[in-house]
C-alpha positions, 0 to 999 in steps of 0.5 A, a space after each residue: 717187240 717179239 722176234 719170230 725168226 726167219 722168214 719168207 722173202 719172196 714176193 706175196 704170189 710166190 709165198 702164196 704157191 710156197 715156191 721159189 722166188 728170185 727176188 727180182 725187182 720190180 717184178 720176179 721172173 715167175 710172175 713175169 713168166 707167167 704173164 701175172 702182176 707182181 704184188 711186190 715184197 713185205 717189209 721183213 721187219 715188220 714181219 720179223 718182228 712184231 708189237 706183242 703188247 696187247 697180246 701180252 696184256 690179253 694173256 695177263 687177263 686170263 691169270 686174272 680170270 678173264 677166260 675171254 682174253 684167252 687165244 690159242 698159243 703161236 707154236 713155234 716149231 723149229 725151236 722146239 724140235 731143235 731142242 727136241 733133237 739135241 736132247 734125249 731127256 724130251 723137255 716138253 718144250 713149247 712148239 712154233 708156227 707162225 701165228 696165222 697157221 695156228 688157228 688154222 692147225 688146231 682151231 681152238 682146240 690146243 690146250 692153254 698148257 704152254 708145254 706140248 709133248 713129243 707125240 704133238 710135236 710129231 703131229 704138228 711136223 706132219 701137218 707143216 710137212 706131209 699134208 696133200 692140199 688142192 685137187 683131186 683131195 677133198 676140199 675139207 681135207 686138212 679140216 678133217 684131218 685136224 678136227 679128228 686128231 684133235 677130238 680123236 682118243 689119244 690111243 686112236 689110230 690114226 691120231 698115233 698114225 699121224 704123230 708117228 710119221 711125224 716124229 720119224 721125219 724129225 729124226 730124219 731131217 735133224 738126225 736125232 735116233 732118240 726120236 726115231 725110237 720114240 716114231 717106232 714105238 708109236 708106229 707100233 701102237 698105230 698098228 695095234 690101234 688098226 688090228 683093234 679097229 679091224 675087230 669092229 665091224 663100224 670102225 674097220 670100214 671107217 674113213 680114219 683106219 683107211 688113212 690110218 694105213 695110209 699113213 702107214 704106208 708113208 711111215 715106210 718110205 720115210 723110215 725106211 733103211 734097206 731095202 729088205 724092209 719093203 718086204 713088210 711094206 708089200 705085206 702091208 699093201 696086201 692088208 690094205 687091198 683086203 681093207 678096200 674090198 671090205 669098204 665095198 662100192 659105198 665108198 664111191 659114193 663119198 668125196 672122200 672115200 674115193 680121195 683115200 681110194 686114190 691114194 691108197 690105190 697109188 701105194 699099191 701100185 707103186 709097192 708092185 713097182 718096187 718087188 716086180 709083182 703083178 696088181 692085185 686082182 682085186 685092185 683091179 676089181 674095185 677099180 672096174 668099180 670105182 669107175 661105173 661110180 657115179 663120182 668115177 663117170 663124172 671125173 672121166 668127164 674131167 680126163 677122158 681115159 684112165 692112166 691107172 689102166 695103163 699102169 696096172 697093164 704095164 705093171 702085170 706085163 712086166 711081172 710076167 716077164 720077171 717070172 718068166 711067164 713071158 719070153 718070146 720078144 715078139 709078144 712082149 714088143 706087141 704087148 708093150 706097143 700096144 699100151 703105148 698108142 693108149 699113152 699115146 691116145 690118152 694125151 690127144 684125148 684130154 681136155 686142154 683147157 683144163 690139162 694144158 701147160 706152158 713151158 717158159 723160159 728161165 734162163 735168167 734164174 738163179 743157178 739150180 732153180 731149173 733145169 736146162 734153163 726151162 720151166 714149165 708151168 702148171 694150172 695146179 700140181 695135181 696136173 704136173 703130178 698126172 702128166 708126170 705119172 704119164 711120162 713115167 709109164 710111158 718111159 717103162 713101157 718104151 724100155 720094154 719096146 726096145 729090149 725087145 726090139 728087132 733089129 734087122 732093117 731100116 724100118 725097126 731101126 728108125 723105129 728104134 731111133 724114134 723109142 731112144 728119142 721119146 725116152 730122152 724128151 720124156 726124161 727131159 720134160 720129168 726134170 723141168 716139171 721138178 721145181 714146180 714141186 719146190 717147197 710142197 708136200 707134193 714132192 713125195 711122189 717125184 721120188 719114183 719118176 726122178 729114179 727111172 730117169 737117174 737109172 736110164 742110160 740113154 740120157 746124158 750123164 748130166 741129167 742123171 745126175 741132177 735126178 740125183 741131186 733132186 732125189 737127195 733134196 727131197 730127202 733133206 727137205 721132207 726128211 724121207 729116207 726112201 729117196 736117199 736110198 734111191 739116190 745112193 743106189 743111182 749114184 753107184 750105178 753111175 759111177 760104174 756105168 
């Protein structure tokens, strides 16, 4: 008998959506929230652990020479980056997944050695922790990003993209500086890897060196210690903008090219947000672009409107104002109202079917699962991402209505109760929505709506707090340095405040 260590306790349908469970019985209150049939829970120790007898009489065939006994290796992941953190000599160590995500990581591509470097340490970090799965991502996604580190040259750039943001979450979730040394070296060939493949007219245009400067993008926010270091992030967005020009509209055409669109287009916009700069007047041509597309009509078909237009509006608005371009309050209040009846018109636009979500009761569950006792649930977490976006937009754009509101009668000042009112609700619906994204690489992009609530002094001092708390967690949890940074600045300003 083998054991393979801790385990998932929760029911079959929570394990399966990687949130949470209550461990109820008969049923967990999720399943009965949603009005879904428990399947019940497994048998840890049948679980825990397992016969290993024929595998280990198949592995004895292959050093008989019977190469059709061989099977790719369980990798056991945990052990090895433990080992890993508390040593700075890097023993190859032998690398743990359960063994019914192996084959799904590298199938039948992970070589027979026992042994496996920093470098694949990084990398199986990366897919376990980092990888978006489900809509709007193609449906391929995670096969297209193993196959092509797999077969990938090993000086690749999105291969050493990939193990460099893996190797700097391990040094940040286990604390180990030896690694975060080893996460910069290779982001440093990562980069040289890019600045080659930008010299090769087929290769700069490819779908690896876009995701290559993705992933870059992410190794910021995850290796990030001061604030002085968004800088070289911004410079780097503005390198990524020139990339999608060079892409042109080909890239429309393609599930993927527009998914790696997306999500560039989201770094950049949200590099805006941090240094208060306006959106790159090419970004906003391309997106024109991207939405004449064929691939663009036919998901306006899906959501009617578009909140990056909303965004890139608000996001120029408030650099106009920072650089003084703007000063009459009046101009500024219009402006801003006027991009919140299109929020507005935008949530009375969309499909229920297919955005809807419940808010449930969950008053029952366990201490720190919820907030405020509520839940909400939604179809997927590209929706619960979408709808938080959309809060987030509309919080800022309703900040910017009452700084610069007038108030000098009933009617302004009623107006002005309704904006403090639409502030608290949406702040409010951004901490419910939050446990929906417990345990999934998804968490990522919180960090941004979880600030503006824990920054925003209308709320009460509670909900601050537990933005902060979340923020802290996402930190612990995806070991990415950007949310603790965000949430030690937060926590002095309520402490001041």
């Amino acid at each position: 008998m083998v054991y393979y260590g801790v385990v998932s306790k929760g029911c079959q349908r929570c394990r399966q959506r990687k949130i949470k469970c209550d461990q109820r019985r008969p049923a967990c209150l999720k399943c009965e929230k949603s009005k879904t049939q428990c399947l019940g829970y497994r048998n840890l120790a049948d679980v825990m652990f397992r016969d290993e007898s024929e595998r280990i009489i198949r592995k004895a065939g292959i050093f008989r020479g019977d190469r059709q006994a061989e099977q790719p290796k369980p990798l056991l992941i945990l052990d090895a980056v433990s080992t890993l953190v508390t040593s700075p000599t890097f023993p190859e160590r032998l690398v743990s997944l359960p063994a019914s995500d192996s084959n799904a990581l590298f199938p039948l591509s992970i070589p027979s050695a026992l042994s496996q470097s920093i470098n694949e340490i990084g990398a199986h970090f990366f897919f376990a922790n980092y990888l978006f799965d489900g809509p709007p991502y193609a449906s391929n996604n995670r096969a297209w990003l193993t196959q092509t580190y797999c077969e990938d040259r090993h000086n690749h750039a999105l291969r050493v993209a990939i193990e460099a943001v893996g190797m700097a979450g391990i040094s940040n979730m286990f604390h180990a500086p030896h690694v975060a040394v080893k996460s910069k070296e290779q982001y440093g060939r990562a980069l040289a890897a890019i600045n080659q493949a930008l010299g090769d007219p087929v290769e700069m245009i490819a779908d690896g060196t876009l995701m290559a400067v993705i992933l870059l993008g992410l190794y910021e926010t995850i290796a990030v210690e001061s604030w002085d270091q968004f800088r070289s992030w911004t410079a780097h967005i503005k390198g990524a903008t020139a990339l999608l020009q060079l892409r042109g509209q080909e890239q429309f055409s393609r599930e993927r090219g527009v998914q790696l669109y997306v999500q560039l287009r989201g770094q950049i916009m949200y590099a805006c947000v941090q240094q208060d700069i306006p959106v790159p007047p090419a970004l906003v041509q391309m997106n024109d672009t991207y939405k004449t597309s064929n691939t663009g009509e036919r998901r306006s078909k899906i959501c009617p409107g578009s909140i990056a237009d909303m965004s890139f509006q608000l996001l120029n608005l408030r650099a106009a104002i920072k650089r003084g371009e703007l000063t009459d309050s009046k101009t500024i209040r219009d402006a801003a109202t006027e991009i919140d009846r299109d929020l507005d018109a935008w949530r009375a636009d969309i499909p229920p079917s297919y955005w809807s979500y419940a808010a449930i009761d969950a008053s029952n569950a366990p201490a720190g699962t919820n907030f405020n006792g509520k839940c909400h649930v939604y179809g997927n977490l590209w929706s619960a991402q979408v709808w938080n976006n959309w809060r987030a937009v509309r919080i800022v754009t309703n900040q910017i209505i009452l700084q610069n509101e007038v108030r000098s009668s009933a009617s302004q000042s009623a107006r002005q109760s309704k904006v403090i009112s639409l502030i608290r609700q949406l702040s409010t619906d951004i901490c419910i929505s939050t446990p929906s994204f417990t345990g999934s690489s998804r968490a990522v992009a919180l960090i941004w709506t979880l600030f503006i609530v824990s920054q925003e002094e209308l709320n009460d001092r509670s909900e601050r707090s537990w933005a902060v708390e979340q923020l802290r967690n996402i930190n612990a949890s995806m070991g990415i340095r950007h949310a603790r940074l965000l949430a030690d600045f937060a926590s002095q300003h309520l402490k001041v405040s």
